[in-house]
C-alpha positions as CSV (number, residue, x, y, z in Angstrom):
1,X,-3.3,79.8,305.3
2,X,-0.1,78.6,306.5
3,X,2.3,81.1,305.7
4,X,6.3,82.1,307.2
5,X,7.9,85.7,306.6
6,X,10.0,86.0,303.7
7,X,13.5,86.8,304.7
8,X,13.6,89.2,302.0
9,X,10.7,91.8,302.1
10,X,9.3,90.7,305.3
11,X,6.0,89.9,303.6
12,X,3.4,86.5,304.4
13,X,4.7,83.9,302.0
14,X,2.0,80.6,301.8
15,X,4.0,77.5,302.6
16,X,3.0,73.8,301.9
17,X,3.6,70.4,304.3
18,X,4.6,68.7,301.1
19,X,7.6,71.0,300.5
20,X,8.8,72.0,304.0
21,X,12.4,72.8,302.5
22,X,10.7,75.4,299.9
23,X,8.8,78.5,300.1
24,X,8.0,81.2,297.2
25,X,6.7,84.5,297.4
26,X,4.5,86.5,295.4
27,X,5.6,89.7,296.6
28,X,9.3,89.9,295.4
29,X,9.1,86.3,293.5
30,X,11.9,84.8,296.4
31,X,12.2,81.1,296.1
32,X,14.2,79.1,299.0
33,X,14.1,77.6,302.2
34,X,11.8,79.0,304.9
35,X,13.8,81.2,307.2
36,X,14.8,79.4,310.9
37,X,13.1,76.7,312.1
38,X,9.8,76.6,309.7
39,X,11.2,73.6,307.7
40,X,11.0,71.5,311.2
41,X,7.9,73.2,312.3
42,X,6.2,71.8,308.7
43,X,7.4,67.9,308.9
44,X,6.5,67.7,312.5
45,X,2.8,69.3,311.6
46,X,2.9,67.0,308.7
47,X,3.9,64.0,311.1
48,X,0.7,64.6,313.5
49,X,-1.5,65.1,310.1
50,X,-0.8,61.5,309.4
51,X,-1.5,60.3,312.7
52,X,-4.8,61.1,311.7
53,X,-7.2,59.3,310.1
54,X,-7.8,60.3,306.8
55,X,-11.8,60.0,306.5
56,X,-11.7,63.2,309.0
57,X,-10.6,65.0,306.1
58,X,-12.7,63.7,303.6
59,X,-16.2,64.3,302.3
60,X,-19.2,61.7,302.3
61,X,-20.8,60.6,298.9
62,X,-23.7,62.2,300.0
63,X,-21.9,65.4,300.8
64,X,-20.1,66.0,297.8
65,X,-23.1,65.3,295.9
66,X,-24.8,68.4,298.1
67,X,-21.9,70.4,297.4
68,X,-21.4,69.8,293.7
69,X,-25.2,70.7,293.3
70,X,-25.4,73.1,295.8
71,X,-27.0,76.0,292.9
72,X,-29.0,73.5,291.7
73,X,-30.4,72.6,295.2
74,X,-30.9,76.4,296.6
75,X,-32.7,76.7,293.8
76,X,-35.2,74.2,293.6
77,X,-35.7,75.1,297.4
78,X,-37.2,78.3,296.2
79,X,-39.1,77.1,293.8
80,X,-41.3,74.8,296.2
81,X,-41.2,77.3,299.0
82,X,-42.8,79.5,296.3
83,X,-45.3,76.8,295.5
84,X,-46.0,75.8,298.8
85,X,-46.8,79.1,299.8
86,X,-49.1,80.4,297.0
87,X,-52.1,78.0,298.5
88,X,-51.6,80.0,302.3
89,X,-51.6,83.1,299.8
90,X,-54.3,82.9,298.0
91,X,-56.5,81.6,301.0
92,X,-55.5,84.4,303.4
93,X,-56.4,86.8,300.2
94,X,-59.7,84.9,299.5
95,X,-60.2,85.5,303.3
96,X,-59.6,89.2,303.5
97,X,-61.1,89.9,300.6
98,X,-64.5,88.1,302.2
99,X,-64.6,90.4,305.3
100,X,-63.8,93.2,302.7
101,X,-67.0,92.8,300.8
102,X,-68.9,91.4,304.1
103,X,-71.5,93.7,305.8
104,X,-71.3,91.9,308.6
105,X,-68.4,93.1,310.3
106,X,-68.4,92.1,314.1
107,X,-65.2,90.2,314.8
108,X,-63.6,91.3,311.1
109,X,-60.6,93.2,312.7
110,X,-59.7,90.3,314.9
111,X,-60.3,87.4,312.6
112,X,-58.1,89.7,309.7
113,X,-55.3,90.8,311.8
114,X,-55.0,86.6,312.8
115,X,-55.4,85.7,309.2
116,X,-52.2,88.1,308.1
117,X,-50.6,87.2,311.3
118,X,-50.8,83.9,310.2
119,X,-49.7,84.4,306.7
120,X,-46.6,86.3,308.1
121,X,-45.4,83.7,310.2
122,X,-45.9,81.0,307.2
123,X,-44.2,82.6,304.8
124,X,-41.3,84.1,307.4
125,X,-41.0,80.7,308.5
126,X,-40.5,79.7,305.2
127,X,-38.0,82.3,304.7
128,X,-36.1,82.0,307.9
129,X,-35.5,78.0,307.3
130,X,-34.4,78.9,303.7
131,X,-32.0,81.3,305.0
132,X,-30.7,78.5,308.0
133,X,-30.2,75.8,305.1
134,X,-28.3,78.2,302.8
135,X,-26.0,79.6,305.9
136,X,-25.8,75.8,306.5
137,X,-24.4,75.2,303.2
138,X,-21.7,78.1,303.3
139,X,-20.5,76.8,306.2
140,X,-20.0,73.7,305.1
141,X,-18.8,75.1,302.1
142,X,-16.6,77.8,303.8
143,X,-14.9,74.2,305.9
144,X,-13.5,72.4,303.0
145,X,-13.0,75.5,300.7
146,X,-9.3,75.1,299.3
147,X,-7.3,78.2,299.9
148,X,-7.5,80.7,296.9
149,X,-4.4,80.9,294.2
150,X,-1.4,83.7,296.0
151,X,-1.5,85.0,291.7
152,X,-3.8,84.6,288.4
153,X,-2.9,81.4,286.8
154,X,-1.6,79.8,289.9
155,X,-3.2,76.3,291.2
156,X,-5.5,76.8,294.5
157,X,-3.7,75.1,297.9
158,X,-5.4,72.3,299.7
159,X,-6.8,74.2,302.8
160,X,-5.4,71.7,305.0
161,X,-1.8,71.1,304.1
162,X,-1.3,74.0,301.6
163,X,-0.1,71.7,298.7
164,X,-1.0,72.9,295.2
165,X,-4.2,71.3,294.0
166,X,-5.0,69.9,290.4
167,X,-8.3,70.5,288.2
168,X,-10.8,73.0,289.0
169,X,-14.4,74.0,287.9
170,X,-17.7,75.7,289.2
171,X,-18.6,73.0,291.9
172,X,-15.5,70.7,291.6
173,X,-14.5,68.9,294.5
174,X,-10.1,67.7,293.5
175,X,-8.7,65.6,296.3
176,X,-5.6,66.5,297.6
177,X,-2.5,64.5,296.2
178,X,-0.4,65.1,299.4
179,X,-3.0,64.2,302.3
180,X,-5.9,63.1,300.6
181,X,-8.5,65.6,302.2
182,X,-11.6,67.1,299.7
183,X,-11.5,70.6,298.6
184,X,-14.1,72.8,297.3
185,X,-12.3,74.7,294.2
186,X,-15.7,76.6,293.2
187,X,-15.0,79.9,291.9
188,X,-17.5,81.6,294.4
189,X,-16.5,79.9,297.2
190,X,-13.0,80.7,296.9
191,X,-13.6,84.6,296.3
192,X,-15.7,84.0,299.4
193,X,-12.7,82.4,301.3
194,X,-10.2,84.7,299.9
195,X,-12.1,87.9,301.9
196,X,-12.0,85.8,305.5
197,X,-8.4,84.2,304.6
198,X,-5.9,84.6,307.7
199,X,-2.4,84.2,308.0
200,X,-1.0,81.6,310.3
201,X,2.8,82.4,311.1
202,X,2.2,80.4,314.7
203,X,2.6,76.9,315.3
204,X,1.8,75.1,311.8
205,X,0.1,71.7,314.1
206,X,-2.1,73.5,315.9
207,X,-3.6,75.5,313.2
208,X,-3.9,71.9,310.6
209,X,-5.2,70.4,314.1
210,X,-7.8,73.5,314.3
211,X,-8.6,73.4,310.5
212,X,-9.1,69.6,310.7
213,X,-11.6,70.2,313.6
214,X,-13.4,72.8,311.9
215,X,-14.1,70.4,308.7
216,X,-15.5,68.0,311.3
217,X,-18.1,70.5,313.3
218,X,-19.1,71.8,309.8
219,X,-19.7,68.7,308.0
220,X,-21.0,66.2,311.2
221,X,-24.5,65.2,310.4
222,X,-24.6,67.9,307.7
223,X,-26.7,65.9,304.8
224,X,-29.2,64.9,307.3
225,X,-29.5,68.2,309.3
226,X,-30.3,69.8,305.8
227,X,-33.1,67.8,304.7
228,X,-34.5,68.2,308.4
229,X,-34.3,72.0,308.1
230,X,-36.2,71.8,305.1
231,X,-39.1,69.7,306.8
232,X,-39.5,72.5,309.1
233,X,-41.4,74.5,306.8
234,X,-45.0,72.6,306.3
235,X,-44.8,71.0,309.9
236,X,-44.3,74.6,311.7
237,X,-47.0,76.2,308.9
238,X,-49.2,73.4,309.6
239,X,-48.6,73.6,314.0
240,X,-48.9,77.5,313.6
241,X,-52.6,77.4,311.9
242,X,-53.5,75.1,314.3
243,X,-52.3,77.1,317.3
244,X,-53.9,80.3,316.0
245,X,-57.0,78.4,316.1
246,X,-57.0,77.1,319.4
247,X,-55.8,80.8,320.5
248,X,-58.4,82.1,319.0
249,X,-61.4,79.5,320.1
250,X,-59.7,80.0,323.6
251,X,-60.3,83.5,324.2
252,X,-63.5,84.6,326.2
253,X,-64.3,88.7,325.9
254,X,-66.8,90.5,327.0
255,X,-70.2,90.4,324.8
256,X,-70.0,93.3,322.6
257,X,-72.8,95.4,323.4
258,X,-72.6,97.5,320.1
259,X,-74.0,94.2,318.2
260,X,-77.8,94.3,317.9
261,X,-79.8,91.2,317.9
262,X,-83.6,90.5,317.0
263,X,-85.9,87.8,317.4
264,X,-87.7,87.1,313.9
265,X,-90.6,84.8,313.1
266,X,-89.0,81.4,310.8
267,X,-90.3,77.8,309.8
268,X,-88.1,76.9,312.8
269,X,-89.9,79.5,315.2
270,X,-88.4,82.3,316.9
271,X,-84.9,82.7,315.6
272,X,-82.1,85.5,316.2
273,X,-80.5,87.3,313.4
274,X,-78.0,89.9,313.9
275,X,-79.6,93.4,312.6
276,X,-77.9,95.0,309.9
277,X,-80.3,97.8,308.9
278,X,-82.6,99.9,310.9
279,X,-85.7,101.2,309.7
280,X,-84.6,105.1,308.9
281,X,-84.7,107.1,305.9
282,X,-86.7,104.3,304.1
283,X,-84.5,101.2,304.1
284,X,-86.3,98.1,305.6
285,X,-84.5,95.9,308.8
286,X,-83.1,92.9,307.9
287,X,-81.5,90.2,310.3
288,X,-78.4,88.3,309.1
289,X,-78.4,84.4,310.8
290,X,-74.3,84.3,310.2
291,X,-72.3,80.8,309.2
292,X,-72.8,79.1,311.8
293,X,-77.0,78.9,311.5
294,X,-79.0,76.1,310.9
295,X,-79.4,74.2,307.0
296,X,-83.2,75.6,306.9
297,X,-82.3,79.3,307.6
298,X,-81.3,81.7,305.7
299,X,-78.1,83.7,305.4
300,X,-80.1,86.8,305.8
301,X,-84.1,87.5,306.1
302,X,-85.5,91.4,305.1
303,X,-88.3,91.9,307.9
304,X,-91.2,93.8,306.1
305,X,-91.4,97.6,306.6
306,X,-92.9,98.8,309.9
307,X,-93.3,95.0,311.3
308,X,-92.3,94.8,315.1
309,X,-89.0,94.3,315.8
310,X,-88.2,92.1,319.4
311,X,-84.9,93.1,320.7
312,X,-82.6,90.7,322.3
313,X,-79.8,91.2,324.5
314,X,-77.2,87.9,324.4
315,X,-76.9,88.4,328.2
316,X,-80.9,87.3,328.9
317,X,-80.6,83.8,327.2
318,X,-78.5,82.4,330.0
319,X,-81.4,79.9,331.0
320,X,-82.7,79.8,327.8
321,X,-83.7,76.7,325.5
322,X,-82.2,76.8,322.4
323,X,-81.4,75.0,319.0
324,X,-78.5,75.4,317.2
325,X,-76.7,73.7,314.3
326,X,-74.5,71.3,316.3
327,X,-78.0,70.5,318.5
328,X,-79.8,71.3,321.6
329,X,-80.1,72.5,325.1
330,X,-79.7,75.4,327.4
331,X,-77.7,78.0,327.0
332,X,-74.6,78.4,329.8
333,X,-72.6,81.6,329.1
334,X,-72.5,84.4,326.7
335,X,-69.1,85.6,325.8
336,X,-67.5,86.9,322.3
337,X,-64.9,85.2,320.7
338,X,-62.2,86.5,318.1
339,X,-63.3,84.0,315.6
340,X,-67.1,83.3,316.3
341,X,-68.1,87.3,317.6
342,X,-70.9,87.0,320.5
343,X,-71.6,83.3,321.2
344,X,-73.4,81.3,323.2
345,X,-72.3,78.1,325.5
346,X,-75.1,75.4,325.2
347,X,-74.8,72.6,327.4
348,X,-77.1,69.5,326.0
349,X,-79.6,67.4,327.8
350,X,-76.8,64.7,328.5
351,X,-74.3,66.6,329.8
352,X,-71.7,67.7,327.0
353,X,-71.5,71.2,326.1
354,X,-70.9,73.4,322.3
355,X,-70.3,76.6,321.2
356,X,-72.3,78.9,318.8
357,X,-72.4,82.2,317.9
358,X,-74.9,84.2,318.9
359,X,-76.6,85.0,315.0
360,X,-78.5,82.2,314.4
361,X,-79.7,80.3,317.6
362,X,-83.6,79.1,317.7
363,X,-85.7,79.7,321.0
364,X,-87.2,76.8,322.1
365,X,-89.2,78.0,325.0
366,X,-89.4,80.8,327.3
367,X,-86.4,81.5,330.0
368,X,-86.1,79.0,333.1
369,X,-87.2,80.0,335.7
């Protein structure tokens, strides 16, 4: 706010480029010329804001469309970031809510702490790029916001030249009649300016030349940098599931040895199932085959009570012939992954290689020797 001392209480009095010979203040209601020099100090800033041109005052169509909708906008932002993220939602619950009710639990705590990793950095994402377009829009806002009314009832000031502006209205954008530059008259935005307004007694040209610069780093490229923002969201969702699966296929652990495998007896021949029972107090073995099995196998297969059961560690089938769902060959490395649990590298007869978890491969012959 450009503003001289009044000569009679010594208070800030807001002054105007379009009346340089006439100040008032609201303190002790003085009217009258601006004490010393201020009257030149005003024409000569008034001088240089002419020398500039007058579209680096101005708003864009585009712009004032943002601004005068701005409500509207924020909230319809909201509304599809609330949409978009009930799908991620509801899969990461559907998720948990599987290794919940699961017995097979090898690899659970991994594969649930990356699944509500995952849903954290969605929906923060989201947040965080809500929260950069909205502080992208109150700076823009807080740029071209006309300088609040000095009293009730009194006309808002044009927060470049300080002349008294006409109209008003929630989101109304009024032109300046002096020097022709676009003020935001929004009731919110000027109690929001009226909390950071400062008073400018020093040199009236540098502080228009300062305000005119600010209006231009706050409104530069602002329509298009706010619809890019709001891209962000399902491009960084979509690279972050991607990069926690590639993390996650990655990794090679140690073999957990608390996992206990068996060979069984199947129409595909010997297969291995993960054991989820042991034959105490009654309850009959059973062997589990896991998602990743064969089409002909089942998810799980109860072995009849007292039949033998032939233990297998996933460190002896390095060497070994096996089968699994994405094909043949002979098995390279045993390792566990955070997704899979223990699995099995299985380079084919031609050369390329696959991964499988452990649960579920078919022996095809005895080890190599």
């Amino acid at each position: 706010m450009l503003a001289v001392h009044c000569p009679q209480c010594g208070r800030p009095a807001p002054v105007s480029l379009a009346s340089p010979d006439l100040m008032a203040c609201a303190a002790c209601h003085h009217r009258g010329p601006p004490p010393g020099d201020a009257s030149q100090r005003l024409r000569a800033a008034a001088h240089a804001l002419f020398q500039t041109d007058v579209r680096r005052r101005q708003l864009s169509e585009a712009l004032r469309r943002m601004l005068a909708t701005a409500s509207q906008r924020h909230a319809r932002l909201l509304v599809v970031f609330a949409l978009a993220a009930v799908p991620i939602s509801a899969l990461c619950a559907l998720l948990l809510l599987g290794l919940w009710v699961t017995p097979d639990t090898e690899g659970n705590l991994v594969v649930g702490g990356m699944t509500v990793a995952a849903w954290l950095g969605t929906v923060g994402t989201g947040a965080a790029v809500l929260a950069l377009v909205r502080g992208r829009q109150r700076r823009i806002e807080e740029a071209c916001a006309a300088r609040p009314p000095a009293a009730p009832g009194e006309p808002a000031a044009c927060h470049v030249c300080g002349a008294p502006l006409d109209g008003g209205g929630a989101g109304a954008i009024a032109r300046c009649g002096f020097c022709a530059a676009d003020n935001l008259v929004a009731p919110a935005v000027l109690a929001r300016a009226r909390a950071r307004q400062v008073v400018l007694f020093a040199s009236f040209e540098q502080a228009v030349s300062a305000e005119l610069a600010s209006f231009d780093r706050a409104t530069s490229g602002a329509a298009a940098s706010v619809v890019a923002i709001a891209l962000v969201v399902p491009v960084t969702a979509f690279a972050l599931a991607i990069a926690v699966t590639l993390a996650g296929e990655s990794r090679r652990l140690p073999v957990d040895p608390t996992v206990r495998y068996a060979a069984v007896s199947t129409p595909l021949g010997p297969c291995i199932g993960k054991l989820t029972s042991l034959a105490d107090g009654g309850a009959a073995p059973a062997v589990r085959f896991g998602a990743f099995r064969r089409p002909e196998l089942p998810e799980e297969q109860a072995l009849a009570p007292g039949a033998p059961i032939e233990a297998v560690s996933p460190g002896s089938l390095v060497g070994r012939a096996v089968t699994a769902k994405a094909g043949a060959g002979v098995v390279e490395e045993v390792f566990s992954s955070p997704l899979r649990g223990n699995s099995a590298t299985v380079r084919r007869n031609d050369g390329t290689s696959f991964t499988s978890s452990v649960a579920g491969l078919c022996l095809d012959g005895p080890p190599a020797r």
